[in-house]
C-alpha positions as CSV (number, residue, x, y, z in Angstrom):
1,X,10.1,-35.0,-9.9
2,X,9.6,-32.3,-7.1
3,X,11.3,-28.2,-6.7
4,X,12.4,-27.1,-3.2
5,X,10.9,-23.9,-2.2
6,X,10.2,-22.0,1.4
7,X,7.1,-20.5,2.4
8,X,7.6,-20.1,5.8
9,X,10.3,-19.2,8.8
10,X,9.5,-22.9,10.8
11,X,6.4,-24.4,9.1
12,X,7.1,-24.5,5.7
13,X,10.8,-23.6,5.7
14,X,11.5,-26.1,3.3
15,X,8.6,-27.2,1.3
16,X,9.1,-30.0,-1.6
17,X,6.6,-29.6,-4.4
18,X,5.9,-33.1,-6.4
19,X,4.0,-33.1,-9.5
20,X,2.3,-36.8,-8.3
21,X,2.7,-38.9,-5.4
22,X,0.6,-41.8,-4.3
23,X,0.3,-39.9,-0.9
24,X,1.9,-37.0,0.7
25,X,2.1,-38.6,4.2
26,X,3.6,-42.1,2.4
27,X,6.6,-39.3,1.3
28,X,6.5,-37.7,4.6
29,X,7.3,-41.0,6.3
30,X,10.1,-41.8,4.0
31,X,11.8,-38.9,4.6
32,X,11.4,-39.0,8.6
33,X,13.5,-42.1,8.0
34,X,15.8,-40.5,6.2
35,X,16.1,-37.3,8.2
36,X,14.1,-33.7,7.9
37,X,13.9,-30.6,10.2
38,X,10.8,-29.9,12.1
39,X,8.2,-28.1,9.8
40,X,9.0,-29.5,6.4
41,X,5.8,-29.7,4.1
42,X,5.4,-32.6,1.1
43,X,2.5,-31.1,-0.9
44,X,1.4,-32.5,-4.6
45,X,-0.2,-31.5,-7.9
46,X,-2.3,-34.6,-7.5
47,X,-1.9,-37.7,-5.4
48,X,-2.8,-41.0,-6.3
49,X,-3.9,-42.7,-3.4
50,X,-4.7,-40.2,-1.2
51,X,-6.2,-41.2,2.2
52,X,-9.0,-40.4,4.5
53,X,-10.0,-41.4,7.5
54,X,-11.3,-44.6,7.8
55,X,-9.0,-45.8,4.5
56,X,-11.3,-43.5,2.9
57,X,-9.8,-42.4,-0.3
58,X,-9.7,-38.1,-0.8
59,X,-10.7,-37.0,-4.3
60,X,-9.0,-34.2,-6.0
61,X,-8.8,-32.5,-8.8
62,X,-5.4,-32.1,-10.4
63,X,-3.6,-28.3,-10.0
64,X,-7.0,-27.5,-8.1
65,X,-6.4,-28.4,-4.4
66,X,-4.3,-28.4,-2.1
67,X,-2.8,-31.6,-1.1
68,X,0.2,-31.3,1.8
69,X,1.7,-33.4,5.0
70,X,3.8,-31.3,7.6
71,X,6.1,-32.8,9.7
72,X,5.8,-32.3,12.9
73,X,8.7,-32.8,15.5
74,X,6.7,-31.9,18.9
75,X,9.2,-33.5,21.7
76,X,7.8,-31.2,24.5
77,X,4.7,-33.2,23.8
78,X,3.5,-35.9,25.8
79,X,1.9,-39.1,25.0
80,X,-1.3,-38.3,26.5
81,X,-1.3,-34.9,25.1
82,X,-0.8,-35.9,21.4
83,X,-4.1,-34.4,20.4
84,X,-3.4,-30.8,21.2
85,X,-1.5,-31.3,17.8
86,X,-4.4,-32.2,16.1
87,X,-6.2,-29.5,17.8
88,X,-3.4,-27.1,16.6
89,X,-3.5,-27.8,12.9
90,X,-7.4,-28.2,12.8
91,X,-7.8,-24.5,14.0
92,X,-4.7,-23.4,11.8
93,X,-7.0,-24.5,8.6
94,X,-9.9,-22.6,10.5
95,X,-8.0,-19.2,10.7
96,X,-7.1,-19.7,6.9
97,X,-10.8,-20.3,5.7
98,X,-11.4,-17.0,7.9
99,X,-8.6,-15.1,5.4
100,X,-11.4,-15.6,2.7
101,X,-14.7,-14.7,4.5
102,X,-15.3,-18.5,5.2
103,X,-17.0,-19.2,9.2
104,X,-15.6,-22.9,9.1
105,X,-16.2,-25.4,12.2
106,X,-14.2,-28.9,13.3
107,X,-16.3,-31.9,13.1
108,X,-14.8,-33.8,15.8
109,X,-12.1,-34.8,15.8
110,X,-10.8,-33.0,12.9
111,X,-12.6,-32.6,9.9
112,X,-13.0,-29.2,8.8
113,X,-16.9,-28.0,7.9
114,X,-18.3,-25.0,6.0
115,X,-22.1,-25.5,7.3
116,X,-23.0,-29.1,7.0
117,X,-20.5,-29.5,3.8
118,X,-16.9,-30.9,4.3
119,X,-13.9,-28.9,3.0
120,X,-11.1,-30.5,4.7
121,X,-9.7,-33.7,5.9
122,X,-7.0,-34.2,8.0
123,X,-5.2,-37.5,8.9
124,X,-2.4,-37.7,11.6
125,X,0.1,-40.1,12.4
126,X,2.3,-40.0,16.0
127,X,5.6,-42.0,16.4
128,X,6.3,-42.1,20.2
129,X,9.9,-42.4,22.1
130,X,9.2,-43.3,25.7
131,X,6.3,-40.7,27.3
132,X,6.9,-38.2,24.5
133,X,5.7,-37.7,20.4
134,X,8.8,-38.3,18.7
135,X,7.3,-37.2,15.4
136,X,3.9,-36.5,13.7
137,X,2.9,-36.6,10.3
138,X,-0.2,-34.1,9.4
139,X,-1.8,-34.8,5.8
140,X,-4.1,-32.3,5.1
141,X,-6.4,-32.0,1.9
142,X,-8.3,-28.5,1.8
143,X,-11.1,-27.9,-1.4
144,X,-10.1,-24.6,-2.8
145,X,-11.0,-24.4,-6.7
146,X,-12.1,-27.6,-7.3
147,X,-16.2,-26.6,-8.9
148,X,-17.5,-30.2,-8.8
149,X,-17.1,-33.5,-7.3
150,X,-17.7,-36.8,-8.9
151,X,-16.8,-39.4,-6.4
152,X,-19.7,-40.8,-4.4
153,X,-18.5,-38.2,-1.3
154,X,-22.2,-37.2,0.0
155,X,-20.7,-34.1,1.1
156,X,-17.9,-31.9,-0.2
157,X,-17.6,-28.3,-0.7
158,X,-14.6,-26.2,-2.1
159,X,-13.2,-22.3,-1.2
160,X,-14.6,-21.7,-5.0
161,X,-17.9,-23.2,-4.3
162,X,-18.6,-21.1,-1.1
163,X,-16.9,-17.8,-2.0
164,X,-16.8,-17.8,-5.4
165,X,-13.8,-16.7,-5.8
166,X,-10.6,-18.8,-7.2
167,X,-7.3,-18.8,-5.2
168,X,-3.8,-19.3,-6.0
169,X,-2.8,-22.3,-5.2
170,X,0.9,-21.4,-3.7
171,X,-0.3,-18.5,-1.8
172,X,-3.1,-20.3,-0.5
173,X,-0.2,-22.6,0.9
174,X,1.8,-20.3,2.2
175,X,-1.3,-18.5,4.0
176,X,-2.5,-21.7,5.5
177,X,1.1,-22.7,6.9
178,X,1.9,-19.6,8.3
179,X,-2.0,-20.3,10.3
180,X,-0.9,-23.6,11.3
181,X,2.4,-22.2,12.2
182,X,1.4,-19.2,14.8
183,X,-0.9,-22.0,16.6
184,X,2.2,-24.6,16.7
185,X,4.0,-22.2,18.5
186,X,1.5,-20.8,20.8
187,X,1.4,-24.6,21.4
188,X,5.0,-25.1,21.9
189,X,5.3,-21.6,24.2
190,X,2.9,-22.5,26.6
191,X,-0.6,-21.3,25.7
192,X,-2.6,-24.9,25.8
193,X,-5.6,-22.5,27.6
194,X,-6.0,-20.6,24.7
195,X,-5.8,-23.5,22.3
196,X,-8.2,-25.7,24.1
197,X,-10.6,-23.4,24.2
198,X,-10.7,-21.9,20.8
199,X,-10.9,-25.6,19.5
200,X,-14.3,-26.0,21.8
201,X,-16.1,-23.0,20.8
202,X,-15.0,-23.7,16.9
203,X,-16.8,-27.5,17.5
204,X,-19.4,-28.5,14.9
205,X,-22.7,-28.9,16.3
206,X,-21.8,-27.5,19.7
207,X,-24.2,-27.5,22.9
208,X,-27.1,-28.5,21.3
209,X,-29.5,-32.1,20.9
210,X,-27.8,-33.9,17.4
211,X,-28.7,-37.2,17.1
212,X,-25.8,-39.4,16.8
213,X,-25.6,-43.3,15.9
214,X,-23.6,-46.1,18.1
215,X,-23.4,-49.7,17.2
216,X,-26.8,-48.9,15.0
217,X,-28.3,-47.1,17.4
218,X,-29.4,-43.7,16.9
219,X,-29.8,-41.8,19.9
220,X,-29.7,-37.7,21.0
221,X,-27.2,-35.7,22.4
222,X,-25.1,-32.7,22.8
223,X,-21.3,-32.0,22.7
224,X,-20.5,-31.2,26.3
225,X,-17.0,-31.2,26.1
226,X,-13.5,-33.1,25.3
227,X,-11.0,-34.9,27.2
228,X,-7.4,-34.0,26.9
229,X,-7.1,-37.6,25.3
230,X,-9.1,-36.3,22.7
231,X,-12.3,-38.8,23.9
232,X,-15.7,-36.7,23.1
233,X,-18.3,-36.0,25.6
234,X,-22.1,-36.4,24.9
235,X,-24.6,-35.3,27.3
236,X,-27.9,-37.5,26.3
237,X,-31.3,-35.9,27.1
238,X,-31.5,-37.7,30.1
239,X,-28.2,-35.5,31.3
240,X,-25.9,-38.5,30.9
241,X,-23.0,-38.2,29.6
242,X,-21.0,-40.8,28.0
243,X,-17.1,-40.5,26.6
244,X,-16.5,-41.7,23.4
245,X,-13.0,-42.4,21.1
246,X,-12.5,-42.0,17.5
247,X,-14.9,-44.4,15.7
248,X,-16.8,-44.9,18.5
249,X,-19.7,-43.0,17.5
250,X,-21.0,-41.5,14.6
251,X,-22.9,-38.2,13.6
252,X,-25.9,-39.4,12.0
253,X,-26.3,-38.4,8.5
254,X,-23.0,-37.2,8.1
255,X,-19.8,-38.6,7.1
């Protein structure tokens, strides 16, 4: 059972609101094959199976959370270029946490952090058509009044936990869409500059020594920068730097 509603004039336009799913994006992807308009949102009361990174599963509270995948339909996107996306929604939940007095960072590539706690995952999915993204599914999972976790998660922290202060649920998704929304179409317009650089200067643990752990070796470094692939760069305290992709390398001591 879902109801239609809008909450936005692109992202969010049409938004269908299920009382469970096993996983937003497994809905998303069933209706790309069935046809949607750039922008719809699949969001949930509570999700079964919800993913994480890394087929880590996402623990939520029923009613307390918000659960959502936007479809994305970015054809002026190029193949090498697909993490701009990732980029834009990242700093779209970043300018939502800032709505409610919350300085959030991205942990590379797109996890979102209140200090070293973890208040948002984010998992996307391209389909490509030649040299261009055909389609993008964004699954998002943000904290916001869930008061304790009970999963083995070493890390998670909720809008209520930080602020506390409890949200409403619906206007928190409307807020964070119309966020995601003003970066999609600086994105779309032109304004990559902008968008590139505000994800760099939001990075978690940025220009300074971290230690970080590869193949089971822990070694220091700092964040020196990112390749438009989406590759991080670590500068080692010997001034090498190194590129690395997704799973790669590790922060040590967080997840």
């Amino acid at each position: 059972m879902y109801k239609t509603i809008s909450l936005g004039t692109l992202i969010g336009k049409t938004v269908l609101w299920y009382e469970e799913v096993d996983s937003t994006n497994n809905v998303a992807a069933k209706l790309l094959t069935e046809g949607c308009e750039d922008g719809t949102v699949v969001t949930t009361d509570f999700q079964t199976k919800g993913r994480g990174q890394q087929t880590k599963g996402w623990e939520s509270e029923p009613k307390k959370n918000l659960m959502f995948t936007v479809i994305f339909k970015p054809t002026f996107l190029k193949v090498e270029d697909q993490f701009l996306l990732s980029k834009v929604v990242s700093l779209g939940v970043v300018d939502f946490l800032a709505i409610h007095g919350l300085a959030a960072k991205i942990k590379w590539p797109n996890d979102i952090y209140i200090g070293d706690k973890k208040i948002t995952g984010i998992l996307i999915e391209h389909n490509v058509m030649g040299n261009t993204i055909s389609d993008s599914i964004a699954g998002i999972g943000i904290n916001i009044n869930q008061a304790a976790f009970l999963s083995d998660a070493p890390n998670p922290t909720s809008v209520r936990i930080e602020s506390e202060k409890e949200l409403n649920i619906e206007q928190s998704l409307k807020e964070v869409l119309g966020c995601i929304e003003k970066r999609y179409i600086a994105l779309s317009t032109g304004y990559v500059k902008d968008i590139e650089d505000c994800y760099f200067d939001k990075l978690y643990r940025l220009n300074k020594l971290y230690p970080y752990e590869r193949n089971g070796v822990i070694f220091k470094a700092k964040i020196v920068g990112i390749k438009n692939t989406g590759e991080l760069i670590l500068e080692d305290e010997s001034g090498k730097q190194q590129h690395y992709a997704f799973k790669e390398v590790n922060f040590s001591g967080i997840y």
